[in-house]
N, C-alpha and C positions, 0 to 999 in steps of 0.2 A: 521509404521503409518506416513504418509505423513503429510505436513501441511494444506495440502485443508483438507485430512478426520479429523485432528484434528480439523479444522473450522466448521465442522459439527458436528463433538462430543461436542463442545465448544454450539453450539446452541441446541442442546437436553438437555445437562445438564440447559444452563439457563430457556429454554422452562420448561423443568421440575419443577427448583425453583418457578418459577411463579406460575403452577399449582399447587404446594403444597401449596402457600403460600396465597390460595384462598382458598383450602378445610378446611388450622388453622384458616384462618378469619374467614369463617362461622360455626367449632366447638368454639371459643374463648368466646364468649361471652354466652354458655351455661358453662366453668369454669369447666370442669370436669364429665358434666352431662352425655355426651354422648360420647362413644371412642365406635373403630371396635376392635375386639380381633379375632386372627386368631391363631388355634390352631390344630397343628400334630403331634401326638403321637408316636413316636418311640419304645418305650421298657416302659413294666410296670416291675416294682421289689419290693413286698412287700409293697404295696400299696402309691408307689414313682413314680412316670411315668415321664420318661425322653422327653419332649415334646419341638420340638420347638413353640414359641410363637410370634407373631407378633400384638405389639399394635399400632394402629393407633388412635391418640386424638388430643386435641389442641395442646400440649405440643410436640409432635414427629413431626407433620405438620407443627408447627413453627421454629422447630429446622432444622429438614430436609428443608425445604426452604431455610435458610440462607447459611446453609453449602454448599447449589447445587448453590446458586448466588455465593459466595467468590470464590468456586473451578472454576466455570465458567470460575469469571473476572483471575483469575489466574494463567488457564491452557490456557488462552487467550495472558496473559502477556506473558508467557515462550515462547510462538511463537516467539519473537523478542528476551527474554532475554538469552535463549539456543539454536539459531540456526548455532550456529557456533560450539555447544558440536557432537562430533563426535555419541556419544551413548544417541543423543534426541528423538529417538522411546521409548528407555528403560524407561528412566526419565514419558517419560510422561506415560507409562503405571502404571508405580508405582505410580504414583502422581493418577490414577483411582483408582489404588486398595486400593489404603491409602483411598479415600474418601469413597467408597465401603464398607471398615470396618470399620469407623465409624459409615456408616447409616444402617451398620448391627447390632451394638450396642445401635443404638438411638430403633430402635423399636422391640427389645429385653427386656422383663420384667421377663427374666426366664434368674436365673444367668447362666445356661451352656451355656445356647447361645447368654447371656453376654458374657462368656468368649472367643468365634471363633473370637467374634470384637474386644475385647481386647489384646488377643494375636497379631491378624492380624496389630494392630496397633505399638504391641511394636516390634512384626520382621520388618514390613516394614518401620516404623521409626527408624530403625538399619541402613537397606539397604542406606536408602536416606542420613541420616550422612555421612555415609562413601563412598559417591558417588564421590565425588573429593579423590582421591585414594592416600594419603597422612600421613602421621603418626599420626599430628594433627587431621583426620579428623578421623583414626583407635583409637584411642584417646579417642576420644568424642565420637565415636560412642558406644565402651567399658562402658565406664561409664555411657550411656544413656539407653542401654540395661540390663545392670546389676540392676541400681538402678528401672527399671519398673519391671524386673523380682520377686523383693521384693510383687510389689502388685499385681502379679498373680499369686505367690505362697497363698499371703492371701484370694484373691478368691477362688480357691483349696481347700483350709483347710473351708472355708466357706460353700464350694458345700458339705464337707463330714459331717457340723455339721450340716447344711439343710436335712440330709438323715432323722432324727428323728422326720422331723416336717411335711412329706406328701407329701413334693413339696418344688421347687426352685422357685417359682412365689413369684415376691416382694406384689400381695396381700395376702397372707398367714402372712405377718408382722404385716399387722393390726392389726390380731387380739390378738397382744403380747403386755405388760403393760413397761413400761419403766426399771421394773423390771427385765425384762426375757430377758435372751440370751446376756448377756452382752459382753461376749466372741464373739459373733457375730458380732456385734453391730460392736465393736473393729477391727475387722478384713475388716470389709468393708469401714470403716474410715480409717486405714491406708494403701488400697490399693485406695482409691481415692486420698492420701493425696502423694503418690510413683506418682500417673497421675501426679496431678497437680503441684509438685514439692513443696512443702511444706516444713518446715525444719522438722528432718533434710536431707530430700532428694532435697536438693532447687541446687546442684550444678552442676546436668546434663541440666539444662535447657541453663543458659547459653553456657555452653561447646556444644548441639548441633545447635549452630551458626554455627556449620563448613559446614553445607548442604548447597545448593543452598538458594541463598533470594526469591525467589518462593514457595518454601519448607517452609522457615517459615515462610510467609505468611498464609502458610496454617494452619501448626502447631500450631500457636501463636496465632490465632486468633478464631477457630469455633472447630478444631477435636483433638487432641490429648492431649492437656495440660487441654480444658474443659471436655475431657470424666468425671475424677474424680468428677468434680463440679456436671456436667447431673448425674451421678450415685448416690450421695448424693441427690439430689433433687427427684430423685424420691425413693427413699429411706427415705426422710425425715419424713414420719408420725411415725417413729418406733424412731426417736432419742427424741421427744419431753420430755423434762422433764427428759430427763439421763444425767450421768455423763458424758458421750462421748458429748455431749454439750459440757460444760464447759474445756473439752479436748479440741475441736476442735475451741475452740474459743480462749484459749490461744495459740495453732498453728498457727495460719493464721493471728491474729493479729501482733505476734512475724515476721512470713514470711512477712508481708506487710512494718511493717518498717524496715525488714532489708532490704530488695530490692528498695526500697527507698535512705537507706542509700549508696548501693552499686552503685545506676545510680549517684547519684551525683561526684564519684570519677571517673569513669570511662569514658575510653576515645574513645572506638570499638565503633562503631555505633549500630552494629547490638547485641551489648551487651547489651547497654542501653536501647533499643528498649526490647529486652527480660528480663532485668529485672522488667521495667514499667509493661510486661505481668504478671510478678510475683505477684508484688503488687498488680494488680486487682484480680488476681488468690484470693489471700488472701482477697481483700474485700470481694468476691463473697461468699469465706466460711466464712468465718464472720459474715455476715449479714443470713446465712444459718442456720448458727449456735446456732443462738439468736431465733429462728423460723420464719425467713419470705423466706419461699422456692421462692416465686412469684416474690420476687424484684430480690433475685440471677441470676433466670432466666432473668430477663425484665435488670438488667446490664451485665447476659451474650452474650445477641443478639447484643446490643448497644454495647456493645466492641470490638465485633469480624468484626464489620464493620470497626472504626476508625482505630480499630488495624491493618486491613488486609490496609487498605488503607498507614497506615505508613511506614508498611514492602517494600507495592511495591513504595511506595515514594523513599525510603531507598536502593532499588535495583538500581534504575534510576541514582541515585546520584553516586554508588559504580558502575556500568556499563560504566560513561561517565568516573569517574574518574582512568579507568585500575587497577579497584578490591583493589583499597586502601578504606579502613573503619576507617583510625584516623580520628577521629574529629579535630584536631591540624591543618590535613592536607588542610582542608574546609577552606570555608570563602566567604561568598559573592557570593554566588552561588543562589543568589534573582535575582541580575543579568543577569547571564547568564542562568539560568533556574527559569525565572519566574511562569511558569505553575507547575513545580513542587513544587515549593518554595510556593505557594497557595494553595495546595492539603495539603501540610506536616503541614503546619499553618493551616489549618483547623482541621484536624488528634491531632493537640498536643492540640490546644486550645480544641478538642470535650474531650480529655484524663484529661486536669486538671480540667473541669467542668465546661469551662464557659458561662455561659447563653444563653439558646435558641440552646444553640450546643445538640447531642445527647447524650454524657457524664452527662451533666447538669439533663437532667431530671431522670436520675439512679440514680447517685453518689451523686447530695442533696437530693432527696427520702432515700436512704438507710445511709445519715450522722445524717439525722434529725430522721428517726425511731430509730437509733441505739442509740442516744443520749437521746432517750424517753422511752426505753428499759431499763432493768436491766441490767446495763452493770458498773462496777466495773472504780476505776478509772487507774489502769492503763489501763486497754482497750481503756479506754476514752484519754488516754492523747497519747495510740501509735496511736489510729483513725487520733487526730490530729496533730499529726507530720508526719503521713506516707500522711495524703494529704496535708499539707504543702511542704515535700519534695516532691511529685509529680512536682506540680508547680514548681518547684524548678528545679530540674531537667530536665524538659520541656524547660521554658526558659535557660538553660546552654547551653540544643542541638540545640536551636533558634540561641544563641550567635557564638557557635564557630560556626558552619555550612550555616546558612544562612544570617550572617550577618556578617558588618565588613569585613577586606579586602582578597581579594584573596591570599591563599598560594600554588595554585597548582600547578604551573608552566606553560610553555607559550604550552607546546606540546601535553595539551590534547584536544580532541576533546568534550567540554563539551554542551550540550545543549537538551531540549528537546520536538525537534523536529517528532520524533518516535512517530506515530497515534496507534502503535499499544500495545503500551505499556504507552500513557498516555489515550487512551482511557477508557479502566478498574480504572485509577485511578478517572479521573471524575464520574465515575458512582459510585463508590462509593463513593467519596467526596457528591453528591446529596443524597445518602444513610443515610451519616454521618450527616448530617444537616435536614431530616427530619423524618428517624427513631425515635427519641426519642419522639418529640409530637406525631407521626402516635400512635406507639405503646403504650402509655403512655394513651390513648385516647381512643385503645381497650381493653389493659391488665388490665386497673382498672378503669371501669366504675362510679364506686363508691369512691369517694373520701379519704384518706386516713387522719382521724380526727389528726392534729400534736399540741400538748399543749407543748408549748417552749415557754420561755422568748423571747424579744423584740433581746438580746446580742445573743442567743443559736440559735437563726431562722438565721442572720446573722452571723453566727460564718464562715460558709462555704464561705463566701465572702471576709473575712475578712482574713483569712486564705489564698483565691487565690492571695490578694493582699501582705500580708505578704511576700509567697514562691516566688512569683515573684519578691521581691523588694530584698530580700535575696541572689536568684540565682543570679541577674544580679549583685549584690554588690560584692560578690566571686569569678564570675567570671573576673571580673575586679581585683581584688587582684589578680586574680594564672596567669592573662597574666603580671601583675605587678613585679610578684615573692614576695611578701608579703604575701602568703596564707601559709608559711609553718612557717611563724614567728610568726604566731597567736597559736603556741604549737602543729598542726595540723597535723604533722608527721606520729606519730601511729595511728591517726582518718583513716587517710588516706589509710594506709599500711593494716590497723586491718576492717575498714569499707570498702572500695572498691575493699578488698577481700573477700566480702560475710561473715563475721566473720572466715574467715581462713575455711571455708564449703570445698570450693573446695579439700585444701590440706588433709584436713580429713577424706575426701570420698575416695579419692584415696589413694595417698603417704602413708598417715598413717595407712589407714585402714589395707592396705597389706604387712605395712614393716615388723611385727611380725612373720606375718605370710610365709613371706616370708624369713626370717630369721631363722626362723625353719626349713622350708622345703631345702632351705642351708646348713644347719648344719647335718639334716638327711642324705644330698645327699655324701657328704664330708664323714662324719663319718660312718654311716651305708650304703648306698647304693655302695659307693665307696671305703669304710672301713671295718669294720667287717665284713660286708655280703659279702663283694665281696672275704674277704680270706676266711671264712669259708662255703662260699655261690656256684655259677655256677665255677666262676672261680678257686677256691680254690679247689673245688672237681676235677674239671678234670684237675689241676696241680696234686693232689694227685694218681689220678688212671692210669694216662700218665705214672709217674717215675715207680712206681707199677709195670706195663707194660711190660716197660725196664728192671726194674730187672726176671721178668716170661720169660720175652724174652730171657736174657744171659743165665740164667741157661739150660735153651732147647737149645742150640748152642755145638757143636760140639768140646773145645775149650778145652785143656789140664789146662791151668790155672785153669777154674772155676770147674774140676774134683779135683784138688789138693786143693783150698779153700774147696771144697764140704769135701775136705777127714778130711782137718786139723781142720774143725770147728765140726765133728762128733767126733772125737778123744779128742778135748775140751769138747764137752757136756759130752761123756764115763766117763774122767775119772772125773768132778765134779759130775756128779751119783755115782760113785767108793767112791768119798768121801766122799758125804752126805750118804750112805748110811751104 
């Protein structure tokens, strides 16, 4: 694949977004009235018919648009950001078929052919990890595939407890009461919760930072971390009123301020960036959770904009600076990369929610529903500290990175200059600032009645201002070196490791058991088996051998043992007898 025919694959696919995203606008505003279902039957068994399904509605025509703009602007970026990678045919075919299975899973309503896009996502999100061919990257690619393989074993055990109820079609759920199939229920929630990295599967997300910043772009933003979210949502008429609610709602709240807590410690770029992804991950179920499937969706379009535009910010930056990603190492890169440095401030200000950005009209929609919702107080009290610490963390990556003095040294070539790699970011920066009213204007026609105190309506403002006055205070102490005399030590060690998630998914999960398999190999396999086992028997029938061997030989000695040991047996018979 050349770069000119990737320049034309790059305009089909946005040709495409376009077109799709004119057939959701004129399904959107009938709400569900009208959808195309396309239906071919493969195999019937006991009156189970194994079918692939294709639905086309507002909901798939909105999603499908977004995802074929992002992939666009972003197999558009790699043109400039991997043309010096020796294997950028390969790259970018995989970066197709990763989008391919996604949107084989978006207009998929029958779980087996759910699962060809879910599988297809978690092999080919294996591949792309471990594309930079590195231990680190063997690493996280390991624990990224492992931990997705959890929820498409759950799918699996889902398709065989589906076998008793007619069909694998998510409308056959309807017609079950909040009572029924809980075990099901179960199984679909925590193969969304393995997508979207939830805890406790929250520590492959970060760890597959190790792919190209192209890659997650893509990942972080529209396909692979919101599969979970999309599958939940269309899912969602069967959880209303269960206990898997109330499960899913202490998950995600729990995952949102932890990822909160963890960007604020941390100092990767591209970590931080994928944590933020976490904690929206967890508002989106959140607010899913409580029943308002509509707003999850209407904050997961708006995200996957800002988000995609932050990544390819975040690549520009780590591209000029020779693939360094401390924030430490930043500084004042307003300067020399103002284009960028206005793209990225648009992107963080749309993430912490502030006004008239595209964040703002989701993220105070779904703070002020949820705050008007039966919603418990600690719910209430992680809601607002995990968008406190947003803010918070937003302005820290403002501090170290775009502002303040230069630490990079005099010999890099920083600026950006590159048409072809700030182009996709302005389209989407226009994206990120009028998505939110565009969509906010279709999505909900009808106004959204909010009864909140005068403090509760402002709480969401009060809070941006708060986290920002917070982060920049902190980060002034830890350039100070006074952040660890504030007792902040373990906060530090215990919070900006995810809760210690990472070492516990891995290191610990395996040392037992690999301790065991150790000890088997030492003692049994190398041990007893092996003396009384292959090796042991054919020491045994080798000597055997030898001795059948001498006695057949010719040999005067072994006729004279042969005589003397018959003449021992004799006469001990002579005498027992």
């Amino acid at each position: 694949m050349t770069w000119k025919f990737s320049m034309h694959l790059v305009s089909l696919i946005f040709l495409s977004s376009g077109s799709l995203f004119c057939l959701g606008m004129s399904l959107v505003s009938l709400q569900g009235l009208m959808s195309y279902v396309i239906e071919w039957e493969l195999y019937s068994l006991n009156s189970s018919s194994i079918v692939v399904t294709l639905v086309f509605d507002w909901l798939s025509f909105m999603f499908l648009s977004f995802i074929l703009f992002i992939s666009s602007m972003v197999m558009f970026y790699s043109g400039e950001y991997m043309k010096s990678d020796s294997h950028y045919n390969r790259f970018m075919y995989l970066v197709l078929a990763f989008v391919i299975s996604m949107n084989a899973l978006i207009v998929s309503p029958n779980l087996i052919s759910i699962l060809l896009g879910w599988d297809g996502l978690g092999l080919i999100s294996y591949v792309l990890v471990i594309y930079y061919q590195n231990e680190k990257s063997a690493n996280a690619g390991m624990l990224t595939i492992l931990s997705n393989r959890v929820g498409d074993v759950a799918i699996l055990l889902s398709i065989a407890l589906f076998f008793s109820m007619g069909g694998w079609n998510f409308l056959v759920w309807s017609f079950y009461t909040s009572e029924d199939m809980i075990l099901m229920k179960m199984l679909v929630v925590v193969a969304a919760m393995t997508k979207s990295a939830q805890i406790p599967f929250s520590a492959w997300l970060p760890a597959a930072m190790a792919a190209p910043t192209p890659v997650s772009a893509l990942v972080h933003s529209s396909t692979l971390v919101t599969a979970g979210v999309y599958l939940l949502i269309r899912f969602s008429p069967i959880f209303e009123g269960s206990l898997v609610q109330s499960f899913l709602l202490i998950i995600s709240c729990s995952t949102m301020f932890m990822a909160g807590l963890g960007a604020n410690f941390e100092y990767d770029l591209k970590k931080i960036i994928a944590l933020s992804t976490l904690s929206q991950l967890g508002v989106m179920l959140s607010i899913l959770s409580l029943g308002f499937p509509d707003l999850a969706f209407f904050h997961l379009l708006t995200h996957a904009l800002f988000k995609a535009l932050l990544f390819l910010c975040a690549g520009v930056i780590i591209h000029s600076l020779s693939d360094y990603q401390d924030i430490r190492m930043m500084g004042g890169l307003v300067n020399s990369m103002p284009l960028t440095g206005a793209c990225m401030n648009l992107s963080n200000l749309s993430l912490c929610g502030m006004p008239f950005m595209a964040g703002f009209y989701s993220k105070d929609l779904i703070l002020e529903v949820a705050f008007m919702s039966y919603l418990n107080f600690i719910s209430f009290i992680m809601y607002i500290l995990a968008t406190g610490l947003t803010v918070s963390y937003t302005f820290r990556l403002i501090f170290y990175s775009l502002t303040g003095m230069s630490h990079t040294g005099n010999m890099m070539n920083i600026g950006d200059n590159d048409f072809i790699m700030t182009n996709p970011m302005l389209m989407l920066s226009l994206s990120s600032i009028l998505s939110g009213a565009s969509l906010s204007w279709v999505m909900f026609p009808e106004c959204y009645m909010i009864c909140l105190s005068g403090f509760m309506s402002g709480l969401v403002l009060i809070l941006l201002m708060i986290g920002s006055f917070v982060g920049y205070i902190l980060n002034i102490m830890s350039l100070n070196g006074k952040l660890y005399s504030l007792g902040l030590y373990f906060s530090s060690s215990f919070m900006g490791s995810m809760w210690f998630m990472p070492f516990l998914s891995s290191v610990k999960l395996n040392y037992y058991v690999l301790e065991l398999s150790g000890s088997y190999d030492k003692v049994g396999d190398k041990g007893w088996s092996e003396y009384f086992g292959g090796q042991g028997g054919f020491y045994s029938i080798m000597k055997g051998a030898n001795y059948l061997e001498m006695t057949q030989g010719s040999m005067i000695k072994v006729y004279m043992k042969s005589f003397f040991l018959w003449v021992i047996i004799a006469i001990i018979m002579l005498v027992l007898i």
